[in-house]
C-alpha positions as CSV (number, residue, x, y, z in Angstrom):
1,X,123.9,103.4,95.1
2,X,124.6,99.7,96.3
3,X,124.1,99.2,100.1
4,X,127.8,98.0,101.0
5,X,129.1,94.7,101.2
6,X,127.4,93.9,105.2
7,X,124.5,93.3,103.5
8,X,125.4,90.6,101.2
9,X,127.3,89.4,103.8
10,X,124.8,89.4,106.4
11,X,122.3,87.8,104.1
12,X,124.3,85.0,103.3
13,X,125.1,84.7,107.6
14,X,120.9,84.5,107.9
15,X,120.6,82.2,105.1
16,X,122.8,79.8,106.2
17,X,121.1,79.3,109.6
18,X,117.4,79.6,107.8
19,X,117.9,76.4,106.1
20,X,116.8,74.1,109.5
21,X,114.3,76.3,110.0
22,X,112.7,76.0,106.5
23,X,113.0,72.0,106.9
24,X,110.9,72.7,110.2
25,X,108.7,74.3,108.3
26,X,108.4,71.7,105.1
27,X,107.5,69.2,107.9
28,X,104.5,70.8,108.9
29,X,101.2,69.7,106.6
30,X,99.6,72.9,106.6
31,X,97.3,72.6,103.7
32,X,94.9,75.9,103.3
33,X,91.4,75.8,104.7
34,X,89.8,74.8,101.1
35,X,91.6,71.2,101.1
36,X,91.1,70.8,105.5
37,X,87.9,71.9,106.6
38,X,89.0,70.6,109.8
39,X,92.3,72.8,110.2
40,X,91.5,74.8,113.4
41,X,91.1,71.4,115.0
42,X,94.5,69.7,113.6
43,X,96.2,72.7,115.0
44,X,98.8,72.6,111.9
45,X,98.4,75.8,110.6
46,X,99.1,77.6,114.0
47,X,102.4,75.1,114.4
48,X,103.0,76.9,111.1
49,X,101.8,80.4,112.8
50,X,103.8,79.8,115.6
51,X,107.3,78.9,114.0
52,X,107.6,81.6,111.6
53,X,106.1,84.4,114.2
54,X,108.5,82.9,116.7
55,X,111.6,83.4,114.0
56,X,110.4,87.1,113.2
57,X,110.2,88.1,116.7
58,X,114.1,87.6,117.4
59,X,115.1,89.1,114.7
60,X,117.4,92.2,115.9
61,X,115.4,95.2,113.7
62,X,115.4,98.2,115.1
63,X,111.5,98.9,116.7
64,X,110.0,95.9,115.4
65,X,106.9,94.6,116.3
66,X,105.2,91.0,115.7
67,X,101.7,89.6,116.1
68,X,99.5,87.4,114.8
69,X,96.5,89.0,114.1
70,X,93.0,87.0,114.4
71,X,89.4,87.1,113.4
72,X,86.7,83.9,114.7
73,X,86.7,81.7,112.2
74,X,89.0,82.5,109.7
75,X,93.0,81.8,109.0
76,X,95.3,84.2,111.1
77,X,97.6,86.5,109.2
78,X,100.8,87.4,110.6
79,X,101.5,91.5,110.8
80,X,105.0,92.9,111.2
81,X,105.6,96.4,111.5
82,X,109.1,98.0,111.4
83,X,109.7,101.8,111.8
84,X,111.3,104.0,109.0
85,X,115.4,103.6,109.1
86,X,118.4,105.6,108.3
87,X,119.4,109.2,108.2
88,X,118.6,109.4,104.5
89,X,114.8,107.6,104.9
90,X,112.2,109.8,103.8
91,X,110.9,110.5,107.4
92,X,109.1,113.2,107.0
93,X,106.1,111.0,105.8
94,X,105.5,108.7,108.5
95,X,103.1,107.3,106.6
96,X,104.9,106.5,103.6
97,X,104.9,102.6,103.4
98,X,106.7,99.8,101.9
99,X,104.0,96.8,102.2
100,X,106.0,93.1,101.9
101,X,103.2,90.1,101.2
102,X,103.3,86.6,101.6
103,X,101.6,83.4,102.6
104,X,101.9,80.3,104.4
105,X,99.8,77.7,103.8
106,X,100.1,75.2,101.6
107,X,98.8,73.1,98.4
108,X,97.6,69.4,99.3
109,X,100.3,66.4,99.0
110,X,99.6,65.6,95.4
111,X,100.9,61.8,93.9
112,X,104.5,61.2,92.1
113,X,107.5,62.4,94.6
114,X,110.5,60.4,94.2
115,X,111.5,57.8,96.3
116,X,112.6,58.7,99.3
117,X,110.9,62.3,98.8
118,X,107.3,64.0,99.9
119,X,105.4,66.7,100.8
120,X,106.5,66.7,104.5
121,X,109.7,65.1,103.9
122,X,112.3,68.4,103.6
123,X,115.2,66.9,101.4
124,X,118.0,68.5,101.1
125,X,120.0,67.8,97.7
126,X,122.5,70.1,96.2
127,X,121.0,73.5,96.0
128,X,117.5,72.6,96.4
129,X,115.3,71.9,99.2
130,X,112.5,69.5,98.2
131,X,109.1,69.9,100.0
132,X,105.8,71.4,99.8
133,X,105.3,75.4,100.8
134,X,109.5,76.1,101.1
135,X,109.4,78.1,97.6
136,X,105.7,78.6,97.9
137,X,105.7,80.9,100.2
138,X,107.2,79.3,103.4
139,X,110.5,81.9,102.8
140,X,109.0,84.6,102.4
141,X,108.5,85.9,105.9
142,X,112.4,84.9,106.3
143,X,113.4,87.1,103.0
144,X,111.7,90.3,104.4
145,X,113.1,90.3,107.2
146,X,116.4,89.2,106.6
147,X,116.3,92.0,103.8
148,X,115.0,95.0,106.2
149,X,117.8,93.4,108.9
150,X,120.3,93.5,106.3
151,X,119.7,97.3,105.3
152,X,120.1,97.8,108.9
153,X,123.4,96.1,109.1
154,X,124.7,97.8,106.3
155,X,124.1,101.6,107.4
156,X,121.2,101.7,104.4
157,X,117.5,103.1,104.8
158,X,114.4,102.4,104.6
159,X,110.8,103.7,104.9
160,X,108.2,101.9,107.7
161,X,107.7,98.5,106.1
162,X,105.0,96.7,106.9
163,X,105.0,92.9,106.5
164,X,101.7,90.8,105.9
165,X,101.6,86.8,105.8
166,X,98.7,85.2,105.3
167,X,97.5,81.8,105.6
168,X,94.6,81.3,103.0
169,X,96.5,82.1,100.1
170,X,96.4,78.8,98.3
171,X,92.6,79.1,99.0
172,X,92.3,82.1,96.8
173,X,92.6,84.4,100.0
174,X,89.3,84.0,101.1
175,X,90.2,84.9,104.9
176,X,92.1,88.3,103.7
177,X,89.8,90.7,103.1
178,X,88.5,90.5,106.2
179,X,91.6,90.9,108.1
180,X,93.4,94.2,105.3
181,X,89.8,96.0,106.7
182,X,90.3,95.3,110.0
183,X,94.0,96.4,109.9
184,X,93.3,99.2,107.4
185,X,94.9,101.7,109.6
186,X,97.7,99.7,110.5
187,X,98.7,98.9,106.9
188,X,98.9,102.4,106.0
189,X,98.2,103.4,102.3
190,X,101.7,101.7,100.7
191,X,103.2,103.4,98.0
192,X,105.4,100.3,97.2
193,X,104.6,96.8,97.0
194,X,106.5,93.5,97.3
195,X,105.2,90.2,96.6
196,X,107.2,87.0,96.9
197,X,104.8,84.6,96.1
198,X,105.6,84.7,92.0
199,X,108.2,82.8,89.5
200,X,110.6,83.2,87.5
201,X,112.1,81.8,84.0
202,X,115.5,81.2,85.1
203,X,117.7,81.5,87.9
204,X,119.9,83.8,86.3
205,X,118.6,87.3,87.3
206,X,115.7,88.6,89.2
207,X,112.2,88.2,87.5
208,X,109.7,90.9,87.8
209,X,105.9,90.0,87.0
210,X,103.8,92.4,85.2
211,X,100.6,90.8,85.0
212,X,98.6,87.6,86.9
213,X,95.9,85.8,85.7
214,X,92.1,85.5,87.1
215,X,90.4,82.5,88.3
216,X,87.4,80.7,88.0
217,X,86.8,77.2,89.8
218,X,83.6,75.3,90.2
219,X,82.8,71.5,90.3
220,X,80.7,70.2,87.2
221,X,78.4,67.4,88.2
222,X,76.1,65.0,86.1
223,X,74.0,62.3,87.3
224,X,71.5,59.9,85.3
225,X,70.6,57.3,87.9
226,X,70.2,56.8,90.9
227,X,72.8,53.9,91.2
228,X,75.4,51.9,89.2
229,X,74.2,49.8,86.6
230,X,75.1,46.8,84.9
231,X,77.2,48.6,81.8
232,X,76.0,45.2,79.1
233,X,72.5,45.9,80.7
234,X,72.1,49.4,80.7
235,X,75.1,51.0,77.7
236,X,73.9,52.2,74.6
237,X,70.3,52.7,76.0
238,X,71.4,54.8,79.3
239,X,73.7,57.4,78.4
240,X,76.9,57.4,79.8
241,X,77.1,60.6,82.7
242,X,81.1,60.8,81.3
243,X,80.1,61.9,78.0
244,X,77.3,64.0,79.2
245,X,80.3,65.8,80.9
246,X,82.5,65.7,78.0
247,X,79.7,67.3,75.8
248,X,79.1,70.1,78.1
249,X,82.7,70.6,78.2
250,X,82.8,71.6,74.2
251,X,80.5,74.0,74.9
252,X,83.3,76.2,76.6
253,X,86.5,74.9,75.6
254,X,87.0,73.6,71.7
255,X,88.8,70.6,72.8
256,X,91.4,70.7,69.6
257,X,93.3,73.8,70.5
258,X,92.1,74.2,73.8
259,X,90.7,77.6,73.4
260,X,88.1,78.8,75.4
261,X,85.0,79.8,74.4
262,X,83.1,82.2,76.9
263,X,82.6,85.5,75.3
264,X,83.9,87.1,78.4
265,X,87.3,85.5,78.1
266,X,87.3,87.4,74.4
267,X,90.2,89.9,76.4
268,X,92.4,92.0,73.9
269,X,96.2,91.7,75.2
270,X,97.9,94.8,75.5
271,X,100.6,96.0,72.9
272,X,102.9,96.4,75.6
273,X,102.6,92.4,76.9
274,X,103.1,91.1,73.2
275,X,106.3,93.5,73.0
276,X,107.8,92.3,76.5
277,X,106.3,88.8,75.4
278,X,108.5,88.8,72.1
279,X,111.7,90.5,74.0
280,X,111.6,87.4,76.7
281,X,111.3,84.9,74.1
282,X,114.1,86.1,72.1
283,X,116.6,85.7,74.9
284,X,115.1,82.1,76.6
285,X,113.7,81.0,73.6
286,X,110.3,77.7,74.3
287,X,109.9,78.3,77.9
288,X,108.1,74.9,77.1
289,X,111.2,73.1,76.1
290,X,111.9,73.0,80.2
291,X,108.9,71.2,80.9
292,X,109.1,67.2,81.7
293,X,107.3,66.3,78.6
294,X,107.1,62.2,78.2
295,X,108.7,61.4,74.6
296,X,107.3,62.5,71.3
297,X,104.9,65.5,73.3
298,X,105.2,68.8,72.8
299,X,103.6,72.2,73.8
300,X,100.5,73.9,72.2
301,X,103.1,76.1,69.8
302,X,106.5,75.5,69.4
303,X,106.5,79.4,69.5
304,X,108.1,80.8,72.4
305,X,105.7,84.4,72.6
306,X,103.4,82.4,71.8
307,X,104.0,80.4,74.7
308,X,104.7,83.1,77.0
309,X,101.6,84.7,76.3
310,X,99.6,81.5,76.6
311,X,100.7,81.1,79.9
312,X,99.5,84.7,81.0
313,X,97.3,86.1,78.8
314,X,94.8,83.9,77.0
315,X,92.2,81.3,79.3
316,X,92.8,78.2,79.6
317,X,90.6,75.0,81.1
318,X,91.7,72.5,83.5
319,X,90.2,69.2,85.0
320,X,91.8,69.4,88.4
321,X,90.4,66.7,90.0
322,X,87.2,63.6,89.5
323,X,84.7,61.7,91.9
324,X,83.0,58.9,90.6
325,X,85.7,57.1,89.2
326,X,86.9,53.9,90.4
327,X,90.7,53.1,90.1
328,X,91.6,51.2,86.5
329,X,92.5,48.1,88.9
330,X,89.1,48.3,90.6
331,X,86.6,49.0,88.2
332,X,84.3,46.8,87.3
333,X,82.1,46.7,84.3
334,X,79.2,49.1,85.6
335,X,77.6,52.2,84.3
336,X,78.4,54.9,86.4
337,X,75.4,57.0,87.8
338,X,77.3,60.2,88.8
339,X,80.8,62.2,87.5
340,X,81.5,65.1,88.9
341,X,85.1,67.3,87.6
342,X,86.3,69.8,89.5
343,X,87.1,72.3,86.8
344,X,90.1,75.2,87.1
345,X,89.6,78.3,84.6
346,X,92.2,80.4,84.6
347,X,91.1,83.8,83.0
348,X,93.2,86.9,81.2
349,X,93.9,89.1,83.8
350,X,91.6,92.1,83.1
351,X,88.8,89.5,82.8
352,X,85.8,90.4,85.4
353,X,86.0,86.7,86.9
354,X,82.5,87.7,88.5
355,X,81.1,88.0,85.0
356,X,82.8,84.7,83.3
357,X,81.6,82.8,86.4
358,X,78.1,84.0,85.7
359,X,78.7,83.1,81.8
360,X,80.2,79.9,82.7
361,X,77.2,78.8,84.8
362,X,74.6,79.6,81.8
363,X,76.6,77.5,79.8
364,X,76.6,74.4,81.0
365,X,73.6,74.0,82.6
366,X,71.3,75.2,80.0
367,X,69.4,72.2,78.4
368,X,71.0,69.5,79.9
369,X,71.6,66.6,77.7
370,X,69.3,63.5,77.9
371,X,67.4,65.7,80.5
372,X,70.1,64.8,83.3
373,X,70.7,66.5,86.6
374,X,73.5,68.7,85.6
375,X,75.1,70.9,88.9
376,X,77.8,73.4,89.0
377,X,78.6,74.4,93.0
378,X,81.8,75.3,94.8
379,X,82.3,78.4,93.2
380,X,84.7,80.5,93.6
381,X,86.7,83.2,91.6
382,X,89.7,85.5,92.5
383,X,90.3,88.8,90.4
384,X,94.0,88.7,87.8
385,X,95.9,91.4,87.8
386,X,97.7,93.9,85.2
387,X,100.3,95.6,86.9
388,X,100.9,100.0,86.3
389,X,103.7,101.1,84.4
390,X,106.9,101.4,86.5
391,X,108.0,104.7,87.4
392,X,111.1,105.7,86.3
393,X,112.8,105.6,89.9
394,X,111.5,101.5,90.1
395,X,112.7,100.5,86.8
396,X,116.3,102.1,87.5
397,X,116.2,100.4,90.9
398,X,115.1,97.1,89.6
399,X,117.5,96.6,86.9
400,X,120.2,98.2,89.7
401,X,119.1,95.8,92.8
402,X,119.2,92.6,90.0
403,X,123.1,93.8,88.8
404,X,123.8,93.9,92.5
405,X,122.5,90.3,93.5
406,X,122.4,88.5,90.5
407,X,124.9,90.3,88.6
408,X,122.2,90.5,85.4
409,X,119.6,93.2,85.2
410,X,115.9,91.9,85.7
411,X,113.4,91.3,83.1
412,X,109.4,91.6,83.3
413,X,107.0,89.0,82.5
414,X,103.8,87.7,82.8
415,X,102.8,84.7,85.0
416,X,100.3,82.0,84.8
417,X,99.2,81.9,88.5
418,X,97.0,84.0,90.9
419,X,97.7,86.0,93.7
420,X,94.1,87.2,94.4
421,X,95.8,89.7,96.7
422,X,97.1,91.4,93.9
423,X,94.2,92.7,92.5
424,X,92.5,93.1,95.8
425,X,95.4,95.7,96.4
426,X,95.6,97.1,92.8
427,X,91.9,98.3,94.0
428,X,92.6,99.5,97.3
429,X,96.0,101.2,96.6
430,X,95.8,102.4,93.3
431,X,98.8,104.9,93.3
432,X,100.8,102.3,94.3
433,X,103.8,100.4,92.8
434,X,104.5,97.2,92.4
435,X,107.3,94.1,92.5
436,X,105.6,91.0,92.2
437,X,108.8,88.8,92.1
438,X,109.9,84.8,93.4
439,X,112.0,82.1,93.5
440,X,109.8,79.3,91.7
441,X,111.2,78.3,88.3
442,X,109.9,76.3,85.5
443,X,111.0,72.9,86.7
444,X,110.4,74.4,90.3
445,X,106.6,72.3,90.4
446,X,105.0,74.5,92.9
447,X,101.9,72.5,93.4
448,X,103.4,69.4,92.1
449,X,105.7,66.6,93.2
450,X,109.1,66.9,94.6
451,X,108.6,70.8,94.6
452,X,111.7,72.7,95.6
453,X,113.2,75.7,96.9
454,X,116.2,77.0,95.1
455,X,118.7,78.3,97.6
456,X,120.6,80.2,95.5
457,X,118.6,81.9,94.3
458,X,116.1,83.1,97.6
459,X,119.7,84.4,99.1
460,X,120.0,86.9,96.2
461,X,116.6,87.7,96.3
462,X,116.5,88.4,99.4
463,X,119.4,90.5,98.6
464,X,117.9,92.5,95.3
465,X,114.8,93.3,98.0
466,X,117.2,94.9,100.7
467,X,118.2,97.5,97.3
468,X,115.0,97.9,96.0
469,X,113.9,99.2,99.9
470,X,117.0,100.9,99.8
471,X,116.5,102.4,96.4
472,X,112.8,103.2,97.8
473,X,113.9,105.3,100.8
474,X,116.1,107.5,98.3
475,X,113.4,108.1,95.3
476,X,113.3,111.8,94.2
């Protein structure tokens, strides 16, 4: 049953004033601890802290409780606890728990924002807000709230919820274990879970993720001589440390098809993915087609499962970054003695990303070509994530909360990212269910220039979660 029309109402009354707040928000360059070592010291990330704990903490929810919760030398997470609600809320569990996730910290500037745009610019155009970390994952603090405060309004019910943002997300969570330990007790044992830090394929209904890749990054490095020589003295004889790189690079990604190599990456996909897979791409068709390729490029298949699954099931390599290259317009004619790629593997998401980092490492640096110093540090790897069949209360509240707010029931897919917490909490919760869901579209960019927020879309999102709670407090 539909909460009644307060809620909508009362979303749309929070939305309206959250705006402001999220262009506070855009303006503060937050980057996660992996791209600002220094972060503690700049004293953005607790500007961050301090603006969305201060929000929370005047919201009027009934026995709410806000605090930022902190361990020496790691990111602070923000915890929010709100008391079961309603006369129909299964109460007689105390510790029955809804557990709402997010993060906020945020992705480095990255080059090619339109004029008059940028990172820590908040532009407001239309029904999007431009800047980095609104859609990824400054709202989602904002959403959970104004959803619990809307079921409130409304005369609904929910169970204790328990809200957890975190601020190393973008850094593959590194600071979060620590901290779910620490508040073990306090989190509870959820037997739902909501995550707003995913995507979805249009704006036209809500988008429930079913699976997350894994990840593997490490930075490649090859170096020949001790210092830059003269490229018509030394070419030809001296081998060139960018095609050293490039070699070692076919030994785990055929550089044709892009398919990767590693023997651990070799992960079956389920029957159920390629049937959900083939269902999505019936009704979107290319999910490719809405990417800003330049004239005369296309995708890696013109076929849109194929697409799909490429995106979420199947590894795929990425050069994310360089040192040792000059810009074109200052580079002289020398023979560099050192490249170094910072390499991004994303992995299927049953893949052990333990293992494929181990296999990765084997691979390139056994027998280094011409005998050069070949190095592979900064390693790091965060776990995918396949999500457990939806009971059949979820599914009927899913499709229900998406008819409500979006006036379409929902559909399940796969997504390309990570959200190491995902798997961390598929291990630690394993009865639990999940509704990995957000607001970041194709042409979105999270990560990218002139990423936006679509508001639209977050207000009936943050709608569809008020039903789902809803919907979760009156299970049978």
């Amino acid at each position: 049953m539909a909460l009644a029309n307060e809620a909508s109402e009362h979303v749309d009354r929070i939305w309206d004033g959250l705006v402001p707040v999220l262009h506070d928000y855009i303006a503060i360059p937050n980057v996660s601890e992996a791209f600002d070592a220094d972060w503690q010291e700049h004293g953005y990330m607790q500007q961050a802290v301090d603006l969305i704990r201060g929000w929370c903490a005047a919201r009027s929810i009934e026995g709410i409780t806000v605090e930022v919760h902190e361990i020496t030398g790691r990111t602070p997470v923000i915890l929010i606890e709100v008391p079961p609600f309603g006369a129909k809320a299964s109460h007689e569990a105390t510790d029955d728990t809804v557990l709402l996730y997010g993060h906020l910290d945020k992705q480095p500037e990255m080059e090619g924002w339109r004029e008059g745009f940028g990172p820590w610019t908040p532009v407001l155009e239309g029904d999007r807000l431009y800047g980095r970390g609104g859609a990824d994952d400054g709202y989602a603090a904002f959403a959970s709230l104004t959803a619990i405060e809307a079921i409130q309004v409304a005369g609904g019910s929910h169970a204790r919820c328990v809200v957890l943002i975190e601020a190393s997300e973008e850094s593959g969570s590194r600071d979060l274990p620590a901290h779910v330990e620490a508040l073990a007790d306090r989190i509870g044992s959820p037997s739902l879970v909501v995550c707003l830090d995913s995507g979805c394929i249009d704006y036209d209904r809500m988008w429930v993720t079913t699976s997350l890749r894994g990840l593997v990054s490490a930075v490649l490095t090859v170096d020949i001589v001790t210092e830059g020589l003269h490229s018509g003295d030394a070419s030809g004889m001296v081998p060139s440390t960018f095609r050293i790189a490039r070699s070692l690079l076919s030994r785990i990604e055929d550089e044709t098809t892009g398919r990767v190599l590693l023997d651990t990456c070799q992960i079956p996909i389920p029957a159920d993915r390629l049937e959900q897979a083939a269902a999505t791409a019936s009704e979107i068709g290319a999910i490719a087609d809405r990417y800003p390729f330049v004239d005369g490029a296309a995708a890696t298949s013109d076929d849109g499962a194929e697409q799909l699954l490429s995106r979420t099931w199947r590894a795929s390599l990425s050069v994310v970054g360089a040192d040792g290259l000059p810009p074109t317009a200052r580079s002289g004619n020398v023979l560099r003695p050192r490249t170094a790629l910072k390499l991004s593997l994303r992995l299927p998401p049953t893949a052990d990303p333990a293992a494929v980092a181990g296999e990765l490492s084997d691979v390139l640096l056994a027998d280094p070509p011409y005998g050069a110093r070949v190095g592979l540090s900064h390693i790091e790897t965060g776990p995918g994530w396949n999500a457990p069949a939806l009971v059949p209360w979820l599914a009927t509240a899913i499709d229900d909360a998406s008819s409500v707010a979006f006036g379409q029931t929902a559909r399940l897919f796969g997504e390309g990212g990570s959200i190491p917490f995902m798997g961390m909490l598929g291990a630690r919760y394993p009865d639990a269910q999940f509704v990995i869901t957000g607001v970041l579209g194709p042409d979105a960019n999270a990560h990218g220039p002139n990423e936006y927020l679509h508001l639209p879309t977050a207000r009936r999102l943050t709608l569809a979660i008020a039903e789902l709670i809803d919907s979760h407090a009156h299970r049978s």
